[in-house]
Each structure stands twice: as C-alpha cells, then as structure tokens.
C-alpha positions as CSV (number, residue, x, y, z in Angstrom):
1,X,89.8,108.4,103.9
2,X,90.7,109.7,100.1
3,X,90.8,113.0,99.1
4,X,87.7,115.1,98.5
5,X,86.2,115.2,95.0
6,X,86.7,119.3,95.6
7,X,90.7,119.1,95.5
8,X,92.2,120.8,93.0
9,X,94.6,119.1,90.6
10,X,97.6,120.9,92.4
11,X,96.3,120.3,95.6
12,X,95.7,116.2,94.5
13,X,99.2,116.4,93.1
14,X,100.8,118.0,96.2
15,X,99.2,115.7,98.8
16,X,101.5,112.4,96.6
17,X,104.3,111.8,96.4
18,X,106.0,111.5,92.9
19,X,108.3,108.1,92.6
20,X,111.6,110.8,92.3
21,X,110.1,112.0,95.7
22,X,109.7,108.3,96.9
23,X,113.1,107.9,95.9
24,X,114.6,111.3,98.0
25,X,112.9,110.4,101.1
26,X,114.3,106.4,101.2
27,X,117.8,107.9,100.4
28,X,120.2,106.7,103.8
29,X,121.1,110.2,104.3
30,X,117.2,110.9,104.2
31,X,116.4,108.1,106.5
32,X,119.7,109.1,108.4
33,X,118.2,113.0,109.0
34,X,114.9,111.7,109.9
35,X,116.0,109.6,112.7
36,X,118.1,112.4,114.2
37,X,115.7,114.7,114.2
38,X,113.0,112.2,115.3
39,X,115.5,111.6,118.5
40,X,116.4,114.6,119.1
41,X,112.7,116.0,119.5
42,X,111.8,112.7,121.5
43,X,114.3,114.3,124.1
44,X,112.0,117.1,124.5
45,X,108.8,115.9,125.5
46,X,108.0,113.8,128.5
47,X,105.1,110.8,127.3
48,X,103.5,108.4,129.5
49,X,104.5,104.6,129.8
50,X,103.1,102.6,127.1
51,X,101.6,106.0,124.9
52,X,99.1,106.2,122.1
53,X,100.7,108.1,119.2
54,X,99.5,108.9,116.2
55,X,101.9,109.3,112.8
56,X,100.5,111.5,110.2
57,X,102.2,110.9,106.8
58,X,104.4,107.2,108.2
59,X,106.0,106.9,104.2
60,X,108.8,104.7,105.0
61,X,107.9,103.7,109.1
62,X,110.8,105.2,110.2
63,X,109.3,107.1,113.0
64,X,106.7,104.7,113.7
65,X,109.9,102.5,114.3
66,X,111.5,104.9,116.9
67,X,108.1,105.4,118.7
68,X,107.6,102.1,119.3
69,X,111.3,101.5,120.3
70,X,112.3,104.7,122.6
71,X,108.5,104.9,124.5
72,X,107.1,100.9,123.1
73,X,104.7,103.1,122.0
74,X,101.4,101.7,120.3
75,X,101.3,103.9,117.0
76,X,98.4,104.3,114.6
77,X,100.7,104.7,111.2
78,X,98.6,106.4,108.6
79,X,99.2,107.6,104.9
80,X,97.0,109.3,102.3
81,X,99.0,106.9,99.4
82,X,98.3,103.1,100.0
83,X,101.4,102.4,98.2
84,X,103.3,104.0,101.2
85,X,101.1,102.6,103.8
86,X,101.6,98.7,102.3
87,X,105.4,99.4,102.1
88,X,105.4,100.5,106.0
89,X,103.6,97.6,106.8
90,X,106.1,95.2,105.4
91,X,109.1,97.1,106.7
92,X,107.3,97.1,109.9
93,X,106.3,93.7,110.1
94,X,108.7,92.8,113.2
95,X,106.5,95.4,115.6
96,X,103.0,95.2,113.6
97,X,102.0,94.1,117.9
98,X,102.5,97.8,118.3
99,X,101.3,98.8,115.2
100,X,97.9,99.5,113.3
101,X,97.6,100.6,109.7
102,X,95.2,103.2,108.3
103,X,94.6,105.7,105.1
104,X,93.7,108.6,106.4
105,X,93.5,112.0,105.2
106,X,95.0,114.8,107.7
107,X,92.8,117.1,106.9
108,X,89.8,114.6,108.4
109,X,90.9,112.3,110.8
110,X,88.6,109.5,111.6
111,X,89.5,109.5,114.9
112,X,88.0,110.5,118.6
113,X,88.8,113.8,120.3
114,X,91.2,113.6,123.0
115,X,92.5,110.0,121.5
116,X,96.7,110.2,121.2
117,X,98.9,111.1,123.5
118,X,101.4,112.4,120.7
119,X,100.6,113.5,117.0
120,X,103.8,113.0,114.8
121,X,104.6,115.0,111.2
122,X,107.7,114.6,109.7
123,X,107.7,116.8,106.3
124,X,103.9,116.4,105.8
125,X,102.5,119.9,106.1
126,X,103.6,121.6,103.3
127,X,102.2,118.9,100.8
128,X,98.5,120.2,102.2
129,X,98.1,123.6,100.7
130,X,95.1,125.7,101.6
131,X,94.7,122.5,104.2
132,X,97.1,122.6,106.7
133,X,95.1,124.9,108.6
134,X,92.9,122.2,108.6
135,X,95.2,119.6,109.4
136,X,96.7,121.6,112.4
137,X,92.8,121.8,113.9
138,X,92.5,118.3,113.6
139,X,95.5,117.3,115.4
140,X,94.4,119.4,118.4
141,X,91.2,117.7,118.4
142,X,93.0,114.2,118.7
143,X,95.1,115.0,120.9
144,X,94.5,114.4,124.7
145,X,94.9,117.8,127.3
146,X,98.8,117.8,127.6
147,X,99.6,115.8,124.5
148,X,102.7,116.4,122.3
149,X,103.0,117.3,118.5
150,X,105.9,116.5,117.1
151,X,106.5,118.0,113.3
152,X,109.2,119.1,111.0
153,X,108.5,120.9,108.1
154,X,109.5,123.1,105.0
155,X,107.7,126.3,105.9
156,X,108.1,129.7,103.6
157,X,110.1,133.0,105.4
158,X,107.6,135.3,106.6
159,X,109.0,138.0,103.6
160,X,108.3,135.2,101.4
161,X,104.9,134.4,102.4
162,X,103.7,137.7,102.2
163,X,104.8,137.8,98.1
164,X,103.4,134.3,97.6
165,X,99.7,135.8,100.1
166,X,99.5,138.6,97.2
167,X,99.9,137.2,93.9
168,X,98.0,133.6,94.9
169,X,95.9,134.5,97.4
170,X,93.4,131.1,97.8
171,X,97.0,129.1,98.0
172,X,97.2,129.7,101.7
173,X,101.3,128.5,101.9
174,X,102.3,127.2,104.8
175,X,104.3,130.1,106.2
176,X,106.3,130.5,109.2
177,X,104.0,133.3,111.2
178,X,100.8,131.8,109.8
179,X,102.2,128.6,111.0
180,X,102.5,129.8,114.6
181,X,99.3,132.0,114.9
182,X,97.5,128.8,113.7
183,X,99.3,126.2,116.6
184,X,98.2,129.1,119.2
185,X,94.3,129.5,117.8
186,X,94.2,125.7,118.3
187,X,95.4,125.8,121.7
188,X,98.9,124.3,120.8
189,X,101.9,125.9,122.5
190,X,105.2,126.0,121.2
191,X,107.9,125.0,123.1
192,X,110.4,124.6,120.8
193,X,111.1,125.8,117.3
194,X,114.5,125.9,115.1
195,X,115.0,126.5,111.8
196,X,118.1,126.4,109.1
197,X,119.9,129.3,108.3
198,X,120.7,127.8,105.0
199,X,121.4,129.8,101.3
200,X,117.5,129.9,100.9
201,X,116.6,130.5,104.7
202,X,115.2,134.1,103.4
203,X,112.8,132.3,101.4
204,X,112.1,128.6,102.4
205,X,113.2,127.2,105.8
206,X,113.1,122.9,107.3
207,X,111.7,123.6,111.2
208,X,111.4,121.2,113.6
209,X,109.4,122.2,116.4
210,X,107.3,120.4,119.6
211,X,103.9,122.1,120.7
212,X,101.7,121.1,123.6
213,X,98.0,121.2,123.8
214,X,96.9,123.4,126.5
C-alpha cells in the first residue's frame, strides 16, 4: 500500500529513508545492536510453535532472520520503500520458505484482524509523525488475543513533548507518555519498557519495550 495522496511533504519524507540513513542502519555495529536487542526481547515473550509474525518496517531482514531462526517463525516482512523490501528479499533468499514479501503501509495494514501472533518494530515509529497513533491501532487489530508486540523506538522525554505539543501542535511526536496512553487505549499492555539514560535522555530517548494484547 503507498502513501496517501494527503501526506505532507515532511510526513512523505519522514516515512523514507535517506541513502545516509540506509547507510547508518546497515553499519555492523547497527546490525550488531539490532540483533541484541531483537534477542534480548525474544527472551521475554512466550510464542507458540511454528508463529505467524508480522515485521513492520524489515529494511535490512535482520529481524525477520532471527524470527524465523529462534521460533522457525513464518514472518510476513513488509516495507513502505520497495528498494528495502527487494534488498530483504535477496539477503533472505536462504529462508524465503518462511518468508513472504509485502509493501505495506503501517498506518493501513492489509491484513485480517486477529492474524499474527507477534507484531515486530524496530525504529519504525518515529518515522510516522501524526500516524503512529494510527499505526499502534492497527497493530492491535492484527494481532490475535494474547499476541506480542515487540518495538524499539526513538521516542521524545515527556518535558520535551510537551514544548514540541505547543509550538507544532498537528505534528503529534511520538512521545514517551502519549506513547503509553496510546498501547493501553488499544488494549496493549506493557510489560516491559527500558530506556537510555544517555546525554540527550532529557530530551530524546531509544526504548525497547514488549506489550501484550489483552
């Protein structure tokens, strides 16, 4: 699914990645983070044998990969960019059995209700201004009663948020109490959340967290 004719050139640039971006997030020590994160949030939830999992944002397939290899996981991979998506597919090629291939936007999933066992997100959120709200809904729609999402993300401090609410009010950031108050609405409970504590943590935060639908 593209974007919506309604998108507004920030949003439309937001939602792809620039090359330099590309370039950040296939950096080993990228790919490195990713797959320690990625693990050490698998050790949190409990999926059935053989799950249906869904990747939202797949870039480079790293996470498909891990899916597929820690719970042989059958993962629909999707990206908004079909650059991205073409590149996972090669890099995937060995486990394309477990694998299917779609351009989707996050914001409207063309999926059924209750389809996934898991939802994963790895950085993607914050690329969706004023739609992440959005985005959040739809992954509890997908997910089946007990499912898993699994996200990290670069999420503003709630001081922050509150400056960046006031002076562009229709931007809709992706803040960290918004961010909670949203997972709740949609019948998503947190059970875990970290955050850094890094030189910027009073302004910009990375999270990882795991909620479960209720």
């Amino acid at each position: 699914m593209e974007r919506t004719a309604s998108d507004s050139w920030f949003t439309k640039r937001m939602m792809r990645l620039t090359h330099f971006e590309k370039w950040l997030m296939d950096r080993p020590q990228r790919i490195q983070r990713a797959e320690r994160e990625a693990l050490a949030l698998f050790g949190i939830i409990n999926l059935p044998p053989q799950p249906r999992c869904l990747e939202i944002g797949c870039g480079h397939g790293i996470v498909t990969r891990l899916l597929v290899e820690r719970f042989m996981a059958r993962v629909m991979a999707t990206d908004l960019d079909p650059a991205q998506l073409a590149l996972a597919r090669e890099r995937l090629a060995d486990i394309q059995e477990n694998v299917q291939f779609r351009v989707a936007d996050a914001r409207e999933m063309p999926f059924d209700e209750t389809q996934f066992d898991g939802v994963f997100s790895f950085g993607v959120l914050h690329h969706l201004p004023g739609g992440w709200r959005r985005a959040v809904a739809e992954t509890a729609r997908v997910l089946s009663p007990g499912g898993w999402f699994v996200f990290t993300d670069l999420v503003l401090a709630p001081g922050a948020g509150r400056v960046v609410q006031q002076l562009l009010p229709q931007l809709d950031p992706l803040e960290e109490t918004a961010l909670r108050a949203c997972l709740t609405a949609h019948g998503l409970r947190l059970v875990h959340y970290e955050h850094d504590s890094g030189p910027w943590g009073a302004i910009m935060r990375w999270c990882t967290a795991v909620a479960q639908k209720v």
